[in-house]
N, C-alpha and C positions, 0 to 999 in steps of 0.2 A: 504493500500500500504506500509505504513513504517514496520507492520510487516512481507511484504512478504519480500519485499526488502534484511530485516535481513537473512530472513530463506531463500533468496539465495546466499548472502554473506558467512553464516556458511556451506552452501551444501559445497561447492568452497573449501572453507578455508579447510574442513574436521576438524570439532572444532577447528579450532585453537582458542580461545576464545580472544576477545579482551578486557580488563578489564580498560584498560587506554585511553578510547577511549568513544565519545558522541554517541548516537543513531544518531543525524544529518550526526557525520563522516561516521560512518559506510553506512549508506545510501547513503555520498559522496563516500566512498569503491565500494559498491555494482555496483553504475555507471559503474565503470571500468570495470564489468567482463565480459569476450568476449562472443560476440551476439552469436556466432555458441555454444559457450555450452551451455550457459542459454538457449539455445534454443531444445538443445538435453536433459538438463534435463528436462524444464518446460515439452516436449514430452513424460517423461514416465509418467506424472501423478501422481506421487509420489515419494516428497521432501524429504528428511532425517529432520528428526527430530533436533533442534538447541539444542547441549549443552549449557549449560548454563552459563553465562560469571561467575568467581570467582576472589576471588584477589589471588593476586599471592603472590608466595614465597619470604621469607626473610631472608631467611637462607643467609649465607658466606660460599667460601667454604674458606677452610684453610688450605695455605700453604706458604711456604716462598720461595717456586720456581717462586709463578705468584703474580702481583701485580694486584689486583683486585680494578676496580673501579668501585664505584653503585653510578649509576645515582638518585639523592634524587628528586621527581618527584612528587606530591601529585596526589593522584588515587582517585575515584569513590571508597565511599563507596558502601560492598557490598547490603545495604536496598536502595543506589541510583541506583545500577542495575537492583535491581528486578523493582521499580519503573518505572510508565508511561508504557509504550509500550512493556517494558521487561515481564511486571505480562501478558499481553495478549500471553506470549508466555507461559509460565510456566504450563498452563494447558494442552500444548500441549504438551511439553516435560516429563510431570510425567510418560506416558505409556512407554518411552524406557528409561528412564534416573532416576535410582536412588535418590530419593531426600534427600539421607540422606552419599551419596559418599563423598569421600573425591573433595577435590577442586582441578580444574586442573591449573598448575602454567604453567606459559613461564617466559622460562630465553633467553637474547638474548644476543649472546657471539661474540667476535671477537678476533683474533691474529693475534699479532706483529712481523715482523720478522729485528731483527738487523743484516745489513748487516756486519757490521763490528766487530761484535762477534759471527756470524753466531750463534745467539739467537733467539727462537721464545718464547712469554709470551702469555698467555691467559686472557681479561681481559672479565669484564660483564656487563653488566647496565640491570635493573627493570624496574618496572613499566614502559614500554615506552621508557626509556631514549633513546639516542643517540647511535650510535653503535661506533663513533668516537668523543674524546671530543675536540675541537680545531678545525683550519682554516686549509685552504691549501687541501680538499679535494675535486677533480673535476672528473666528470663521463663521459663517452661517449658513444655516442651510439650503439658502434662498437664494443662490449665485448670481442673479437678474435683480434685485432687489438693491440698487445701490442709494437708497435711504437709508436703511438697515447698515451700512458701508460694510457689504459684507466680506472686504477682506483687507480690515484696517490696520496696515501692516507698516506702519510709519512710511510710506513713502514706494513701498514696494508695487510694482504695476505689472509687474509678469513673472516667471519661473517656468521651469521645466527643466528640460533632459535630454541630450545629445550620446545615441550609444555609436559607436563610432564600430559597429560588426560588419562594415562591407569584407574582412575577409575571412570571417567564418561564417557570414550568411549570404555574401554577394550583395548586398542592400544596409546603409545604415537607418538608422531610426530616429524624429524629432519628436520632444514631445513637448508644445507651449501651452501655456495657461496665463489669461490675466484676471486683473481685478475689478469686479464692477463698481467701486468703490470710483472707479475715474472714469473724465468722458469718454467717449469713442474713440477722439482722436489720440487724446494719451493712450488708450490702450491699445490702437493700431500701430503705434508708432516704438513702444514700448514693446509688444508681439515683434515687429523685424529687427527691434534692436538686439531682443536678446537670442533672434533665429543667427541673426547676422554673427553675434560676436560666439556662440556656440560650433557655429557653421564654419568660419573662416576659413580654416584650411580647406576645406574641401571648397567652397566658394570659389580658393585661389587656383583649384587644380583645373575648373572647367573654364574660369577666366582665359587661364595659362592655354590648355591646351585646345578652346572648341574658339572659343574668343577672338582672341589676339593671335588666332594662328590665320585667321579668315582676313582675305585685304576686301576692305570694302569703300567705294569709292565715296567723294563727298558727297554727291545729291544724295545715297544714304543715309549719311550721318544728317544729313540738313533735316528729312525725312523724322529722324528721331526728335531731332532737339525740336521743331515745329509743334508738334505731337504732344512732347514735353509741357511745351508754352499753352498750347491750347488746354489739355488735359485741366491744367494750373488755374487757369484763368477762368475756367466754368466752373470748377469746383468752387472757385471763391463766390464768384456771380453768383450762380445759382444753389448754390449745393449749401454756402456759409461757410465752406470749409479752409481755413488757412497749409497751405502746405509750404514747401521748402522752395523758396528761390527756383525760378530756370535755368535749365543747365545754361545756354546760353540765351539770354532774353533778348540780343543782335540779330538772332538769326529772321524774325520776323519781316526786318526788310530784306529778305533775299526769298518772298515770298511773295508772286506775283502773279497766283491764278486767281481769275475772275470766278466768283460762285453767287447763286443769289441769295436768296435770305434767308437763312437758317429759320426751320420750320421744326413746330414744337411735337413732336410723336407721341405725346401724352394728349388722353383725352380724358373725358368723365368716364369711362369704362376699366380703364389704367387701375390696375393693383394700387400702384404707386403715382405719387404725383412728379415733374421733371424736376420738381427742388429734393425730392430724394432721391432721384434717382444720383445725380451728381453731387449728395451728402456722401453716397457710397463710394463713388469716381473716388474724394475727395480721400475717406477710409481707405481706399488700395494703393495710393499713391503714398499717404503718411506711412503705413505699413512698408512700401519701398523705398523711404526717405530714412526711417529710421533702420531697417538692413542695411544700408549702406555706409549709416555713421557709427552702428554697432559693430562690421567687421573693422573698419577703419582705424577704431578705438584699441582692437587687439590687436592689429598687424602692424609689423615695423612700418618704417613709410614707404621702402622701397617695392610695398605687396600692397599699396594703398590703389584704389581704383575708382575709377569716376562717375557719377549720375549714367552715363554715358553706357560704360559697359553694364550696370546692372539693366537698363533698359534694352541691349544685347541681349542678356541672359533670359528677363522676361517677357521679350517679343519675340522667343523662338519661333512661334509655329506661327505670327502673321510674318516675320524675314520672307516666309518662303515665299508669299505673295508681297511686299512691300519693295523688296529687290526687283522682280518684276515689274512694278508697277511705276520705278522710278528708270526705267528702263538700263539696268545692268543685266539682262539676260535673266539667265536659267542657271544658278550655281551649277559648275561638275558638269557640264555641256561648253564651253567654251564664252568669252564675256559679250553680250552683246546678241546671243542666241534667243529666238523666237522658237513656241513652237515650230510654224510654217520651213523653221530653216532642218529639221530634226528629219532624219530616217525612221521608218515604220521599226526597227533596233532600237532606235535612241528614242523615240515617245515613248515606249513598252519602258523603256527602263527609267525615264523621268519618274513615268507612273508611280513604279514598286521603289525606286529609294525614294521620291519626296512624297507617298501616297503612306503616311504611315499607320500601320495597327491594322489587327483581325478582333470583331469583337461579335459574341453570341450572346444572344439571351436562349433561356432554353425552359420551359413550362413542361413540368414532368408530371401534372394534376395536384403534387404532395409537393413540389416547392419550384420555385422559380429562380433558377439562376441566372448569376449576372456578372459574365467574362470581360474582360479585354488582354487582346497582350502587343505591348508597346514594339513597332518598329522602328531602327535606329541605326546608325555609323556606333558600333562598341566603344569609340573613343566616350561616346557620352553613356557609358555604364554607369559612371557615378552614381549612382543612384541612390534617394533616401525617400523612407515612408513616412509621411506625419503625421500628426494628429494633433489637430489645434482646437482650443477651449477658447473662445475670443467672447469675453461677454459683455456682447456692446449691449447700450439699454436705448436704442432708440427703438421707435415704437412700432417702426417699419419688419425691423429684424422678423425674422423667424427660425431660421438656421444658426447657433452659435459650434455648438461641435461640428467640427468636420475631418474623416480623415480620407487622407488621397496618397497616391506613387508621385513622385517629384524628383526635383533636385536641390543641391545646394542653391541657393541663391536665387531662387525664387516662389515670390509670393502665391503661384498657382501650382498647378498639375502640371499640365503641357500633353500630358499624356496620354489623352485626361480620363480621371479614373478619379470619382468623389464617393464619398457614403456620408449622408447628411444624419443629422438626428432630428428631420423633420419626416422621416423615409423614403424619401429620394436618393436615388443611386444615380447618376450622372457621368454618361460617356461618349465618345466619341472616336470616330476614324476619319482620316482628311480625305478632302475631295480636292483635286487639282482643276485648274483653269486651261481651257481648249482656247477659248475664245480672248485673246490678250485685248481686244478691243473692251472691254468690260473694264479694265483696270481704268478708265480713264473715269470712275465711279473712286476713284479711291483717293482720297482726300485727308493731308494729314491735322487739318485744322478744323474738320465737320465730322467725322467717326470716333468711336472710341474704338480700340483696339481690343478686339475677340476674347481675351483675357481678363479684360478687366470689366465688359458685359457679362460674363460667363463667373464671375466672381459674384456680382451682384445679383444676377438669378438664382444662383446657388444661395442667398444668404437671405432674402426675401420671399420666397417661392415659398407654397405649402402645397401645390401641386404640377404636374407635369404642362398642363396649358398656362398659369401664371409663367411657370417658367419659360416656356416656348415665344409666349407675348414679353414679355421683360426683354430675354434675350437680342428679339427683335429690332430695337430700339437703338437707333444710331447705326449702324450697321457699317463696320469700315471696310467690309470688302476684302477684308485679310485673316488667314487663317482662315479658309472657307473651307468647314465640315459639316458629316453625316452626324446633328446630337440627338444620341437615345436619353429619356426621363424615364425609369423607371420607378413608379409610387407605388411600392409597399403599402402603403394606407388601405389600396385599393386592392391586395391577396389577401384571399381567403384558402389557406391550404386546404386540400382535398377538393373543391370547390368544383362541380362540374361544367362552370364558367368562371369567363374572366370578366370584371367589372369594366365599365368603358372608362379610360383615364388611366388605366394599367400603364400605358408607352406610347408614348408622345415620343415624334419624331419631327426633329428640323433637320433643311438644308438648308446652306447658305454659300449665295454667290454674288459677288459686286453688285450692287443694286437691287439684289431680290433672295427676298429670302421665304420660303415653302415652309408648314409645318402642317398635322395631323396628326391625328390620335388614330395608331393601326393595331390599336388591339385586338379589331378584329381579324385582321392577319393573321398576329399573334396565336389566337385560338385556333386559329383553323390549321396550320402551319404545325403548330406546337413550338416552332423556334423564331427568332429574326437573327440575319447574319448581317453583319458589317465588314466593308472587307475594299472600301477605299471608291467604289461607285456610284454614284446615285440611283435613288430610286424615282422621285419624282418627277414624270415626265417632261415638266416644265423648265424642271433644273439641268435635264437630258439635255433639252433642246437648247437653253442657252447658253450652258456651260462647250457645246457642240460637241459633246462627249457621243450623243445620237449621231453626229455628219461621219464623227472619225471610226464611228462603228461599223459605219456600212463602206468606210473605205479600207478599214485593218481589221475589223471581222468580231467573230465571238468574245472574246478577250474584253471589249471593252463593254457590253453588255451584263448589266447586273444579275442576271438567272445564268447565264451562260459562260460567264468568266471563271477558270479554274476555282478560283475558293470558295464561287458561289455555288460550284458544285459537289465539292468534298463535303462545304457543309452541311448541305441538303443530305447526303448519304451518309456522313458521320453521327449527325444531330440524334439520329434515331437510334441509336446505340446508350443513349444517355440516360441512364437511370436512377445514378445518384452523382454524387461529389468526384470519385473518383473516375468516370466515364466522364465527368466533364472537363475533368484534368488531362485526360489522352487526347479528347479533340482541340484541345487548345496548345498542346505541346507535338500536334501532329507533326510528320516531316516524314515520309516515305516515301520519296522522291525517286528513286530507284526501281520500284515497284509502281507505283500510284500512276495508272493511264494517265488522268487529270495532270500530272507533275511534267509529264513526258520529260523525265529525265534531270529537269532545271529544278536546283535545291531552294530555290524561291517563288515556287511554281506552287506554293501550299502555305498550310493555314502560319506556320511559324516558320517562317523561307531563313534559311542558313546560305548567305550570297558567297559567305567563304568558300563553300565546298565546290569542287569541281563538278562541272556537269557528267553526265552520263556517256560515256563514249566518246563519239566525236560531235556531241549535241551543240547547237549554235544556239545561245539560250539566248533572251531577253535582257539580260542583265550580266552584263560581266563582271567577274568573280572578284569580289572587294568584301571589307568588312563592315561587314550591315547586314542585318536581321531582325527577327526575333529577339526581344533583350530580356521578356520576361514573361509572365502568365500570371494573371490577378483574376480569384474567382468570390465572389460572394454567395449567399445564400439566404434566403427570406429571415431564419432565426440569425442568422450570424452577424446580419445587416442592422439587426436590430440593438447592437452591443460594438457596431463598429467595427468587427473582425472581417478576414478574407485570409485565402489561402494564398500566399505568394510563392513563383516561386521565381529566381535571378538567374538571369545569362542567357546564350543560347541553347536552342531546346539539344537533351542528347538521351532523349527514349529509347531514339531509334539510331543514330549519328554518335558516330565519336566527339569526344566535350571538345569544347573551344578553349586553346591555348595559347596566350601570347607566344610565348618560348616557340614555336612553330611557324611565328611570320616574324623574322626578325628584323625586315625593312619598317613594319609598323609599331613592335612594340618599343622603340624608341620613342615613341612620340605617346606612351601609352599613362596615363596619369597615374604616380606613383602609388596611391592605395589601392589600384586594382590588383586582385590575385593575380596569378599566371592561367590558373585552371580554374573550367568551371564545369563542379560535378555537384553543385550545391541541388540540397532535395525540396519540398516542397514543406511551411512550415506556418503558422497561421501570427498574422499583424496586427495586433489592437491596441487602442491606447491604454498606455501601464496609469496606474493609480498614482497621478502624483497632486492630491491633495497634500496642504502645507504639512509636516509633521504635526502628531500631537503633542509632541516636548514640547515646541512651540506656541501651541497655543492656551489661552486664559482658561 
């Protein structure tokens, strides 16, 4: 029993490892974890494997911005971990968990915010310690109740937990919390400060190597800074909201397109009104203003970085259209490339590296799962899972918890992959532009960027049409995807129907954007597949994904394109958790008609591997694929957990190994493993309520 107990403390936790903690506590932990998940796990019959507890990190960061205090704490040596009841886990753990990885650290961080120098500092404590050192801290039960000030912690406006396991789990882990005791924007701003100064190193790794490796020319960057100024200046306007100075507030006179009058997309029917909607703008922005003064704070100067790149970092997935749109080409096709200039080769392969993600829902009667799994260049493995507790107390809110796939250094998903504690589950796969005459929709002074709408629907919504209509709203024309809304509110397990408002589906393309409730698909279907094509005719026809279909064939066609057909054929195999874990880490490429041969020609495409023979695939062999598989489930979803798992898929395929491509793994960012044979293991937000030492 004590060593089950652990290995379903560690499911829960999703490694979070405890290393300053008795095998007794932990089994007092385990108590606590709610009957309806341990109930849903213990049900698939198959536990994730327990990483394995390590000591942690003792590094300092260094800076004379934050004043850092470490908690001096004496730890469990690591020979008294493996010791007792730990060695009976260790033979368990060798098949998915490297025995020779590096060690995974938790740092756990909090900031201060001075009212009266409108300061915020970042401090940290080890091993354990305290997240606040002193008296006067009192909790209440009512986290949304900031009359009650119910987390009046002198000054304190956030906490959490940074476990740093990308190389015994392939993914590390965030976990923030703030106080509703302060406004929104202190506690938005206070949330990136202390992602930011927790985050840094890994911040600096995707800066370094996805960043600053990419030349982008100035009408891009003009592009950004615009964007910046405008974002700014409505969020004041309209929103009330003060944020951080422009990056460059010059750049406005080098801004000299004609537009006419900015027209208000809010009506009487509007969830919200357009002064909230840009109260929220104003919250996502303070959130990226304070990550960038929190890593800043802990990095020497010479790793210091600008408004600039973090807006880099969280406009990944509109770059792919914003580059376009400012007309430098088609990254990785040549500068200056149009579709029209591309071979029926080179669209097929635009498609599948900037077309990213395969995602399923799947209705089994007894529960409704809800996949995606991230396609990507492995340089951006870095990967971290979080889980944010953000209790802002405006009255719009609806969503405070959220946890998603991400990365360092930025405020969203990307990926995107959300679980609300409103029940909404929220994802998406990109749809590419045919028609480049469309981009002349795209404006960096009249849209808000995909990310920071897609923030705000997530955070207001309490269903999947609020959220479709919110979304709507501003529409920049970047980052144009397939969003599923999947509302839990609306399943009834066993149910021999599905409620209407089950899944809402949006497209989105420059100027126009399509949505509907196809639940009744859903039913009739038992599944929906996502897999980078549109479905809605309308979006066919403008995006001209319909023109180039009848010039380059089935492929581009949603029922008939390879993964819309494996999934169709695979889907019905699904009958609990673990059949949904085989068709999302599919890859039979060697076998699979459908594949013919091309290792990217399937639901988790591996673009490393060599084609089949003398096969002339779509895609030439580079590193990009599959990077991971995220499944949830109606109970599971309802506690915030999912099963993850990192890397590329190797069910069926030998693992992916830097040490194998050694022109790339120079440029490979140093906390990635070499190998990835890591197994499947379940993510949820760990408990990090203030300590009770601490409180009154």
């Amino acid at each position: 029993m004590r060593a089950l107990s652990f290995l379903l403390l560690v499911a829960l936790v999703g490694a979070w490892s405890v290393a300053s903690t008795s095998v007794d506590d932990r089994e007092s932990l385990a108590s606590q974890i709610p009957s309806a998940l341990a109930s849903a796990l213990v049900d698939t019959a198959v536990l994730p494997v327990p990483f394995r507890a390590m000591p942690q990190s003792t590094s300092r960061f260094q800076s004379r911005n934050a004043r850092i205090h470490l908690a001096k704490k004496k730890t469990h040596s690591e020979s008294e971990l493996e010791s007792g009841s730990e060695s009976e886990l260790d033979a368990e753990a060798e098949a998915e968990v490297d025995s020779d990885a590096a060690p995974s650290f938790i740092t756990k961080g909090f900031v201060y915010y001075d009212a009266k120098k409108n300061a915020f500092s970042f401090h940290r404590s080890l091993h354990g310690g305290n997240y606040y050192h002193g008296a006067g801290c009192a909790a209440s039960d009512d986290p949304t109740d900031g009359s009650k000030a119910s987390l009046d912690c002198s000054g304190l406006v956030s906490w959490g937990a940074f476990n740093s396991s990308i190389a015994v789990a392939g993914h590390d882990q965030l976990s923030v919390d703030t106080s509703a005791r302060y406004a929104d924007t202190i506690q938005a701003y206070g949330a990136g400060y202390l992602e930011g100064a927790l985050t840094a190193d890994r911040t600096f790794e995707i800066i370094r190597a996805i960043v600053r490796s990419q030349k982008r020319s100035r009408k891009f960057h003009l592009f950004l800074e615009l964007q910046d100024i405008y974002l700014r200046r409505m969020a004041l306007q309209h929103g009330g909201v003060k944020t951080a100075p422009p990056y460059n507030p010059h750049a406005q006179r080098h801004y000299t397109r004609k537009t006419g009058n900015r027209r208000n997309p809010f009506d009487s029917a509007s969830s919200i009104t357009e002064a909230t909607f840009w109260y929220h703008v104003g919250l996502a922005l303070n959130q990226m203003d304070g990550m960038l003064a929190g890593y800043n704070a802990v990095q020497p100067k010479h790793k210091h970085i600008t408004l600039i790149d973090l807006w880099s970092i969280n406009d990944d997935g509109d770059l792919l259209d914003i580059e376009r749109a400012v007309g430098d080409g088609i990254r990785g096709f040549g500068r200056f490339s149009t579709v029209k200039d591309l071979s029926r080769q080179q669209l097929l392969e635009m498609l599948a590296i900037r077309g990213h993600c395969s995602a399923l829902i799947k209705w089994t009667g007894s529960d409704l799962m809800v996949a995606h799994a991230t396609w990507s260049d492995y340089l951006e493995l870095v990967r971290m899972y979080k889980h944010l507790n953000l209790r802002f107390r405006h009255p719009s809110v609806k969503s405070r918890k959220v946890s998603y796939s991400s990365y360092a250094g930025m405020v969203w998903s990307s990926d995107d992959y959300y679980i609300l504690d409103t029940g909404l589950v929220v994802l998406e796969t990109t749809l590419n532009i045919l028609d480049e005459s469309l981009y002349t929709h795209v404006d960096p002074q009249h849209g808000v960027v995909a990310w920071i709408r897609n923030l705000i629907a997530n955070r207001v919504s309490s269903s999947g049409e609020q959220w479709v209509s919110l979304f709507s709203k501003y529409n920049s024309g970047t980052y144009n995807n397939q969003w599923m809304v999947v509302d839990y509110n609306k399943f009834r397990p066993g149910s021999a129907t599905l409620q209407a408002g089950t899944l809402w589906v949006l497209e989105q393309i420059p100027g126009y954007v399509e949505s509907r409730d196809v639940t009744p698909l859903l039913q009739a279907d038992t599944y929906w597949g996502s897999y980078n094509l549109p479905v809605f005719a309308e979006i066919n026809k403008r995006s001209m994904f319909k023109a180039y279909a009848k010039k380059h064939g089935e492929v581009l066609k949603y029922k008939r394109a390879p993964r819309g057909k494996i999934f169709a054929r695979e889907q019905s195999s699904i009958t609990d958790i673990n059949g949904m874990k085989k068709v999302m880490r599919y890859n039979k490429y060697q076998t699979d008609p459908e594949s013919e041969g091309c290792p990217g020609q399937t639901i988790a495409a591996r673009h490393d591997l060599p084609s089949l023979g003398k096969k002339q695939c779509d895609v030439t062999r580079r590193l990009n694929g599959a990077t991971d598989a995220k499944i949830t489930t109606y109970q599971m979803a309802r506690h915030h957990a999912a099963w993850l798992q990192t890397g590329p898929t190797h069910d069926d395929q030998k693992p992916f190994d830097w040490t194998q491509h050694q022109s790339h793994a120079k440029k490979k960012p140093s906390s990635l493993p070499d190998r990835y044979t890591f197994g499947w293991g379940v993510v949820a937000p760990p408990a990090l309520a203030l300590p009770t030492a601490v409180r009154k």
